[in-house]
C-alpha positions as CSV (number, residue, x, y, z in Angstrom):
1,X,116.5,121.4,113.3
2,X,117.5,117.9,112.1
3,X,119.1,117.6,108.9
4,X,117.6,116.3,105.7
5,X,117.9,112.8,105.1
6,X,120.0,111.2,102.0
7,X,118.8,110.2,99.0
8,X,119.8,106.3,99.8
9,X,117.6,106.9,103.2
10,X,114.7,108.5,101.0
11,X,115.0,105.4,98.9
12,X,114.8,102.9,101.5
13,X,111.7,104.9,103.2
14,X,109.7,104.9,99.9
15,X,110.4,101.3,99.2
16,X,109.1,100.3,102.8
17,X,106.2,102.3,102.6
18,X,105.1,100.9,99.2
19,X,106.1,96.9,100.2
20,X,103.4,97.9,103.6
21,X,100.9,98.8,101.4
22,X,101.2,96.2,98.9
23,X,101.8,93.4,101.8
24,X,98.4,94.9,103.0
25,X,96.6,94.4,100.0
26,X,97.7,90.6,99.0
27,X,96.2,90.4,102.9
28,X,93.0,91.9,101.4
29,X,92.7,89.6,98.4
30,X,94.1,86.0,100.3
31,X,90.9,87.1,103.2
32,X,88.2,88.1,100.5
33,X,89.4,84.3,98.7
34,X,89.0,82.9,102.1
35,X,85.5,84.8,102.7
36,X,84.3,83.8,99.7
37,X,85.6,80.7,100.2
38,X,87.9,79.9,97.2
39,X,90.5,79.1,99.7
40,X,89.5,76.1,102.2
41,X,89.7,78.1,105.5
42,X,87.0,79.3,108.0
43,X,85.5,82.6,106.8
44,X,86.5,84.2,110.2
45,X,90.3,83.9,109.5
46,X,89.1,86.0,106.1
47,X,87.6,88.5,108.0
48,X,90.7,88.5,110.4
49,X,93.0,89.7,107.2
50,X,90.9,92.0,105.6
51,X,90.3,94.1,108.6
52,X,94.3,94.0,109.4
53,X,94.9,94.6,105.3
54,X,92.9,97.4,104.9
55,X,94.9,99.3,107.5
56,X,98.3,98.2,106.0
57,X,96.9,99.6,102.5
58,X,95.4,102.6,103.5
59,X,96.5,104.0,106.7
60,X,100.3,102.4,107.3
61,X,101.5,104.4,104.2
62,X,100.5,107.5,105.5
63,X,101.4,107.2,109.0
64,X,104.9,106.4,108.6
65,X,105.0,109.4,105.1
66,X,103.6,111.7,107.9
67,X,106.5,110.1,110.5
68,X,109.3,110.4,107.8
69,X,108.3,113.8,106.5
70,X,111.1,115.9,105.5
71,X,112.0,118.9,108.0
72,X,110.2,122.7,106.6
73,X,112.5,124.4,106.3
């Protein structure tokens, strides 16, 4: 059974999980600016980020809290 991790480990997992989901949402925003065309780019780059962003938001976080899960014990 492998051992629990430290706290500076712990620390280091919970700031990585929260700078994915927040690097996934500013990749939300900057492709619905681009879609709606506040930002001067083609609307299919937009579309190219938000698909990839909504991932990083929603389902990165829990993949790697469900990969780093502490042991039961």
């Amino acid at each position: 059974m492998p051992e629990p991790v430290s706290d500076d480990v712990a620390r280091n997992r919970w700031l990585t999980i929260q700078a994915v989901r927040f690097s996934g949402i500013a990749m939300v925003l900057a492709g619905i600016l681009i879609v709606r065309q506040v930002i001067d780019a083609p609307p299919a780059i937009g579309w190219l980020l938000l698909v990839p962003g909504l991932a990083a938001a929603f389902l990165a976080p829990t993949l790697l809290a469900k990969r780093w899960r502490s042991p039961v014990e």
